[in-house]
N, C-alpha and C positions, 0 to 999 in steps of 0.2 A: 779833920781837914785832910784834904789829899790831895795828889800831883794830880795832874788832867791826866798823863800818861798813866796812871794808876785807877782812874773813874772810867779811863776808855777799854779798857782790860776787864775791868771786872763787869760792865756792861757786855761785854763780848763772849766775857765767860757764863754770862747770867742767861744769854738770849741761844745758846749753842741750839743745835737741834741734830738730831742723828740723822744722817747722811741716805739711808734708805727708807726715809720717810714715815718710819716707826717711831712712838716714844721709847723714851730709853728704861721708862717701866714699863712698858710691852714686854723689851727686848730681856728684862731682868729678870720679868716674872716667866716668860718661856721659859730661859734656861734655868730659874729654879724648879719649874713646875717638870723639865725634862730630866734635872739631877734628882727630884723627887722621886719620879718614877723608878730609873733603876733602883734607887735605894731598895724601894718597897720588892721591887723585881729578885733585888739578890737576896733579901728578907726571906719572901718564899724559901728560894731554892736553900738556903744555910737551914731553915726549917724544915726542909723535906728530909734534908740530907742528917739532920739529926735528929727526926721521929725515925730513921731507917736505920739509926746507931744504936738508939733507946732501945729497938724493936731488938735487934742483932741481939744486942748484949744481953733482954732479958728470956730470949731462945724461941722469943716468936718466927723469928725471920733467919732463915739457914744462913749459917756462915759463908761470906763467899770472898776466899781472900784478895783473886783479881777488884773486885769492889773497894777494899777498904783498902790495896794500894792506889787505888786511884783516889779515893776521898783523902787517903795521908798525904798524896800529890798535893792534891788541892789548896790543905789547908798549912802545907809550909809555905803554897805561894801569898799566902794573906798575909797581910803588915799585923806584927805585936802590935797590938791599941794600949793596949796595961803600961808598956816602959815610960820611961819617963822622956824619951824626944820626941816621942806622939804625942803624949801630954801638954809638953810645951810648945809643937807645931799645931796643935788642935788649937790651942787656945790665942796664939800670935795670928793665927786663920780669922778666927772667930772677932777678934780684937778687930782686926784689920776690918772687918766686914761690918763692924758696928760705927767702927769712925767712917769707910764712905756710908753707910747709912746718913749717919750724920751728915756731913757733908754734903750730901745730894738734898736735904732736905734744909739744913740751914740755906744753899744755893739757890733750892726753892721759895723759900721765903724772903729773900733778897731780891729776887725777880719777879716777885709780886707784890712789894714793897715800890720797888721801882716803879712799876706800871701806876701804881698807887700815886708816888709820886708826881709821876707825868701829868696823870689827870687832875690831879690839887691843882699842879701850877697850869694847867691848860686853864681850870674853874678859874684860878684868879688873874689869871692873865687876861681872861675877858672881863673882868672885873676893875683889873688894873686900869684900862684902856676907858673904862668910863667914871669909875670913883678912887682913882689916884693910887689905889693899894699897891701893895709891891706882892713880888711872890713870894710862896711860902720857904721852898728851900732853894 
């Protein structure tokens, strides 16, 4: 059972819509599909940059120390992944992104429960009106 102030909220939270017209899995799956890219982008280049280290070190490729001070630049600007508050921000990220998963998809199904419901009680509502039924919820 619930307050009306509680059924009017959660209908209001059920029926939201995003504001420029898009779904909000549109708008989710772009910005995954645009985080994906870079991944695969810096993917590349961390593997360019270490077939050209392999190459260096096994004397294919002449030493050139302006280069590998720029590559040591590089790669102090990169975050440790191995410590262990990567680890535990990796995974509170991850966590986080599986409950709104959840979330958006339980909300989902609660608003299309609703609709559900509407149209039961419309079915018996015309129902009502000539063989006495009551509605369903």
């Amino acid at each position: 059972k619930t307050v009306e102030a509680e059924r009017i909220s959660v209908d209001h939270v059920a029926h939201l819509k995003p504001s420029d017209g898009g779904s909000a899995a549109t708008q989710l799956a772009a910005h995954l599909t645009g985080i994906h890219s870079a991944i695969k982008m810096l993917n590349s280049r961390i593997r360019v940059l270490h077939h050209y280290l392999v190459g260096m070190q096994k004397g294919d490729i002449p030493c050139e120390n302006s280069l590998l001070r720029q590559v040591s630049s590089l790669l102090r600007r990169l975050p440790a992944i191995e410590s262990e508050k990567f680890q535990d921000d990796f995974l509170m990220e991850y966590n986080d992104t599986l409950l709104i998963t959840y979330l958006a998809m339980f909300t989902n199904c609660s608003s299309t429960m609703n609709e559900l419901v509407d149209k039961f009680n419309t079915a018996y509502d015309r129902h009502s009106r000539r063989g006495g039924r009551t509605a369903f919820i």
